[in-house]
C-alpha positions as CSV (number, residue, x, y, z in Angstrom):
1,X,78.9,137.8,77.2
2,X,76.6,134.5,76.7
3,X,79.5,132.9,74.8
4,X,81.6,133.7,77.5
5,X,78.8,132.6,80.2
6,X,78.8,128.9,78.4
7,X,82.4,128.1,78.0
8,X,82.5,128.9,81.7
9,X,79.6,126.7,82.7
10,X,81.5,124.1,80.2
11,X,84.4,124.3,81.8
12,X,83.2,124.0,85.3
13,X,81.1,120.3,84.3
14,X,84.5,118.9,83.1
15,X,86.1,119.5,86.4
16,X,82.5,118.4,88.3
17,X,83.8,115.3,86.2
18,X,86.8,115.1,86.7
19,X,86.4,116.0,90.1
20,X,84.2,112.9,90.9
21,X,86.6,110.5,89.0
22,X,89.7,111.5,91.0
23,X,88.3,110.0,93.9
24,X,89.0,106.6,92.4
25,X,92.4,107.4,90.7
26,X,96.2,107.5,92.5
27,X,99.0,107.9,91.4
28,X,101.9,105.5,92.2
29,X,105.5,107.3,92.1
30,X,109.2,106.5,93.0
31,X,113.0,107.4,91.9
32,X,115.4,105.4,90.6
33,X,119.4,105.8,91.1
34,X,122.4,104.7,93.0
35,X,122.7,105.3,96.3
36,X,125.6,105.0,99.5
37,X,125.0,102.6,102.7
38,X,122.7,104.4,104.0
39,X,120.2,105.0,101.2
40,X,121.2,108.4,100.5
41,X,121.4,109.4,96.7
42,X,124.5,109.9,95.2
43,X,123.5,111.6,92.1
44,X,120.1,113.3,91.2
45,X,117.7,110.2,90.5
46,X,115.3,109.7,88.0
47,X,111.5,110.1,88.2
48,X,108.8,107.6,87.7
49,X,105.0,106.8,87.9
50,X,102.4,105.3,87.1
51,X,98.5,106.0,87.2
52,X,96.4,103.2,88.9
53,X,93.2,103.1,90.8
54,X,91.7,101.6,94.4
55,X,89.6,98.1,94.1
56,X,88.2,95.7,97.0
57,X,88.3,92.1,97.2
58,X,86.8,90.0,100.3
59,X,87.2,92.7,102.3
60,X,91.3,93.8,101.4
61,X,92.0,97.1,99.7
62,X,94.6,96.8,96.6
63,X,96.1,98.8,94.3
64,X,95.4,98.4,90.3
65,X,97.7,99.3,87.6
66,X,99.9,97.9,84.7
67,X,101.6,94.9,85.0
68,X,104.4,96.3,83.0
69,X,105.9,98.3,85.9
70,X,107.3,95.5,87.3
71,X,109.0,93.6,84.9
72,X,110.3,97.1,83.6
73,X,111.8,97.3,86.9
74,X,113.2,94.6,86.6
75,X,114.3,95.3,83.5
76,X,116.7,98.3,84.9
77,X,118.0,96.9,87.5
78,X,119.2,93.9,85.9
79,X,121.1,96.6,83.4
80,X,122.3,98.9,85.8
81,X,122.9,96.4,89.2
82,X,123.8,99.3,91.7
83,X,120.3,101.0,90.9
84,X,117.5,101.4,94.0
85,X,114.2,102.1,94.4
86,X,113.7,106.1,96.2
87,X,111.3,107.5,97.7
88,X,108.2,105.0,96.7
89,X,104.6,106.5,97.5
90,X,101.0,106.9,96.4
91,X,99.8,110.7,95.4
92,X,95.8,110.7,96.5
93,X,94.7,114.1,97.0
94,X,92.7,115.0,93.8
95,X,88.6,115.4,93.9
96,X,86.6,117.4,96.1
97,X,86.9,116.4,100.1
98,X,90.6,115.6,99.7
99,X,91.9,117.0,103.4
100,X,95.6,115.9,103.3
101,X,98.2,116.5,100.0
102,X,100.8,114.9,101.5
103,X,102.6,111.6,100.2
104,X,101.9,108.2,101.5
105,X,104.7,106.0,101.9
106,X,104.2,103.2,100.4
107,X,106.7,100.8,99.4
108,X,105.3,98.5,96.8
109,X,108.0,96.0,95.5
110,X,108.1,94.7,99.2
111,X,104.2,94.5,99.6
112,X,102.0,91.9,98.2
113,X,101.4,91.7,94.9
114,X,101.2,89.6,91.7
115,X,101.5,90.9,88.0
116,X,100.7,89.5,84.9
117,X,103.0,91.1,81.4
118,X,102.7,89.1,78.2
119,X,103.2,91.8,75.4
120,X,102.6,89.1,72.5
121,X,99.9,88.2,74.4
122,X,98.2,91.1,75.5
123,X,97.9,91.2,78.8
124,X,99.3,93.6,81.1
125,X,97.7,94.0,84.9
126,X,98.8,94.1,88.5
127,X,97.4,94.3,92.0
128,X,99.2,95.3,94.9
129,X,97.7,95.2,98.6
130,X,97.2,98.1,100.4
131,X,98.4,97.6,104.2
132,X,95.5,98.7,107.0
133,X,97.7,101.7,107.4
134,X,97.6,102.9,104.1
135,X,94.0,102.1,103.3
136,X,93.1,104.3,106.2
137,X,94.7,107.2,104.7
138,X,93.6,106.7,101.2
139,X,90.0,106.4,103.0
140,X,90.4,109.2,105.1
141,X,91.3,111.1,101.5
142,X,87.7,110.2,100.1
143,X,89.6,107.4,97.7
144,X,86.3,105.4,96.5
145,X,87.4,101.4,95.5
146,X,85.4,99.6,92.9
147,X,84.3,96.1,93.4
148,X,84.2,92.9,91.0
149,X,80.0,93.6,89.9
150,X,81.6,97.4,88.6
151,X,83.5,95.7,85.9
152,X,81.8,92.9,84.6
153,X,79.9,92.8,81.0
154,X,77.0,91.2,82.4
155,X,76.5,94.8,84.7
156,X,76.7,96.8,81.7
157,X,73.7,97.2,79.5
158,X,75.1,100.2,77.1
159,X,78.1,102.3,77.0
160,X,77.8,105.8,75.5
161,X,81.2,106.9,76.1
162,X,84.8,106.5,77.4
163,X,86.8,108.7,79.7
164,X,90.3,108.2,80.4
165,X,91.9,109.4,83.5
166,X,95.1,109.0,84.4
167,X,98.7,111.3,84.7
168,X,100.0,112.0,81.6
169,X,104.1,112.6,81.9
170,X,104.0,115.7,80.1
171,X,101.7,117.2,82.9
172,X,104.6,116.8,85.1
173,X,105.1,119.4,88.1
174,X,108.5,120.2,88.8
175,X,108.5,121.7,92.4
176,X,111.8,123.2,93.7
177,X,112.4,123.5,97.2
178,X,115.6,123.2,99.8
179,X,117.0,125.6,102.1
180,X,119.1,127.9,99.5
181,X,122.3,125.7,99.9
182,X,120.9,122.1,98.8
183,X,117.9,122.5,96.2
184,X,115.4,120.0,96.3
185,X,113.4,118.6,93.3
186,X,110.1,116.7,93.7
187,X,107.8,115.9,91.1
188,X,103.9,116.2,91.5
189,X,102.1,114.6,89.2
190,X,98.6,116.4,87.5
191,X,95.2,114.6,86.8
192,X,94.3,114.4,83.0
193,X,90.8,113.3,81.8
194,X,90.3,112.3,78.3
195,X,87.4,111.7,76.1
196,X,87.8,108.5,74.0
197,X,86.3,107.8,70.7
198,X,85.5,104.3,70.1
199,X,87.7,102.7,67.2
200,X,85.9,100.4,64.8
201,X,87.5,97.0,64.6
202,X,88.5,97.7,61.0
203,X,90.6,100.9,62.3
204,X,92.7,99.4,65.1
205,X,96.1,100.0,64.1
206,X,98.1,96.4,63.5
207,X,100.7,97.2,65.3
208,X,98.1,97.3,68.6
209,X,96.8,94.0,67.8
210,X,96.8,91.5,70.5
211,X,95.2,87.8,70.7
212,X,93.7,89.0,74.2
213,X,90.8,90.9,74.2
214,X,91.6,94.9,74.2
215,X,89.7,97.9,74.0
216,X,90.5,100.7,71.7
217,X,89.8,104.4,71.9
218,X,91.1,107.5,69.7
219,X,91.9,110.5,71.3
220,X,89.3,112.7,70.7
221,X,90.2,115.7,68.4
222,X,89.7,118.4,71.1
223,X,92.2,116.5,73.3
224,X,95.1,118.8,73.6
225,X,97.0,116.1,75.6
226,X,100.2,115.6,73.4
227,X,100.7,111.7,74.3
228,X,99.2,109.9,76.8
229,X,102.4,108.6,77.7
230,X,102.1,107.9,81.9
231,X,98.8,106.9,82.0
232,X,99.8,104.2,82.1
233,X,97.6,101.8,84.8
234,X,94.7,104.6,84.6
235,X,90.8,103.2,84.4
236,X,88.4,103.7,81.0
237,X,85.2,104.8,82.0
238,X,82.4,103.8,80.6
239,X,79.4,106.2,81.0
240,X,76.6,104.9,80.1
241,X,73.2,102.8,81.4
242,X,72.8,99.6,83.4
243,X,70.0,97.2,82.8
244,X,68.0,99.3,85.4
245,X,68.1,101.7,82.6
246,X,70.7,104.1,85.4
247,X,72.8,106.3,84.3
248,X,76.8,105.5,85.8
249,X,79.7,104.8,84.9
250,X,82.3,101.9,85.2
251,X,85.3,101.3,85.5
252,X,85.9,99.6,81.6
253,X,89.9,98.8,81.1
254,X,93.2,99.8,82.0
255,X,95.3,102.3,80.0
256,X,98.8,100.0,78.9
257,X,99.7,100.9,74.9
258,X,99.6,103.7,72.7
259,X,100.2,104.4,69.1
260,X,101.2,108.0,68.3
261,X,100.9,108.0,64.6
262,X,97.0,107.2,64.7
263,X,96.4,108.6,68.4
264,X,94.9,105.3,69.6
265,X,94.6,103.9,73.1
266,X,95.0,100.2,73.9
267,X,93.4,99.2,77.2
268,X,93.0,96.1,78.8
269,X,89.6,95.2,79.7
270,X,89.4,94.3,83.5
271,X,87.1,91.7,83.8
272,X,89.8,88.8,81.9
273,X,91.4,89.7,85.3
274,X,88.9,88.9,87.6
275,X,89.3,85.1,88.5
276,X,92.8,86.4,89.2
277,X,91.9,88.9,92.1
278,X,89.8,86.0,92.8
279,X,92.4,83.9,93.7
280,X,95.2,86.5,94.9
């Protein structure tokens, strides 16, 4: 019974945690596929997403994630001209005081944003504003936005350990709906937290190399997470103490590269980024 007793009490910190970090995580989600005149599908389009998390500069709400979404984009559509954007919106109802599940419109290609994608290079960030509108709702859904004295070095006196949180693709939740003649399929994306070893400099895999500044982190053995492989855009926490000697935690990098074989993370440190929400 005691063995029972502390796998329960176990189970219920991780979700206090992950609980508390969800209020700073969304999702960003849209389909891809053709589509008639009037914006109608014509065949069953294709799912995507992206993790990503709420920050505040001068006052304006924005949207964090990879960089890499756009050009990938991009990328498509150049391939396959006749392909459209479906259904774009941001999934914010995880964490405790959440009081609305429902999805907020959001169409981000047409919003303002910039992006920055140099694989060579290492880099890999974007930040999309968040209309009034849409910040309201994300407020009114306890979203929490982190500011630019969260993610700089000079805040951080020790780091302990790393958290990753994000939505992993192979957490997907297929939901089937419709009114018995034409079924509907939405997608609902599901949290993931995972703990991150740190990876010596020595142990980075080559082919994760960059000349930019990264961060690495291993998968931690009891991570039964398959691939990471959506997470794409999520935040590394670092938990930890500031130079008050408080414990809290910070928002560390953003989730962009993975390499299976040796079950290591690449994340791109946020505060190279800084002059560039700076200036946006």
């Amino acid at each position: 019974m005691k063995k029972s007793s502390k796998k329960s009490n176990s189970e219920r910190v991780l979700l206090d945690a992950l609980n508390l970090l969800c209020h700073h995580v969304v999702s960003l989600n849209w389909y891809e596929g053709p589509t008639d005149a009037s914006g109608i599908p014509t065949k069953r389009p294709a799912f995507y997403g992206v993790s990503g998390f709420v920050i505040e500069s001068k006052g304006k709400w924005y949207l964090a994630t990879v960089g890499h979404l756009f050009s990938e984009i991009a990328g498509r559509m150049l391939v396959d001209p006749d392909r459209r954007i479906i259904q774009p919106s941001i999934l914010d109802f995880w964490g405790d005081g959440a009081i609305d599940n429902h999805r907020v419109p959001f169409d981000f290609l047409a919003a303002r944003h910039f992006f920055i994608h140099d694989f060579d290079k290492g880099l890999d960030f974007a930040l999309i504003e968040l209309p009034g509108n849409t910040r309201d709702l994300l407020a009114s859904n306890k979203r929490l936005p982190f500011h630019k004295k969260d993610w700089l070095p000079s805040n951080m006196a020790r780091i302990d350990f790393l958290i990753l949180v994000g939505f992993a693709d192979c957490d997907l939740r297929t939901l089937v709906g419709g009114d018995g003649k034409d079924e509907e399929i939405s997608n609902e994306p599901v949290p993931s937290m995972i703990h991150l070893e740190f990876v010596s400099d020595d142990d980075v895999p080559d082919e994760l190399r960059k000349p930019n500044p990264r961060l690495y982190g291993k998968l931690s053995p009891r991570a039964d997470l398959p691939t990471p492989k959506g997470m794409s855009g999520g935040p590394v926490f670092g938990f930890g103490v500031d130079h008050d000697g408080q414990s809290r935690y910070w928002p560390v990098a953003m989730q962009s590269g993975w390499y299976r074989p040796a079950r290591v993370v690449a994340a791109s440190p946020l505060f190279q980024y800084a002059d560039d929400i700076d200036r946006f």
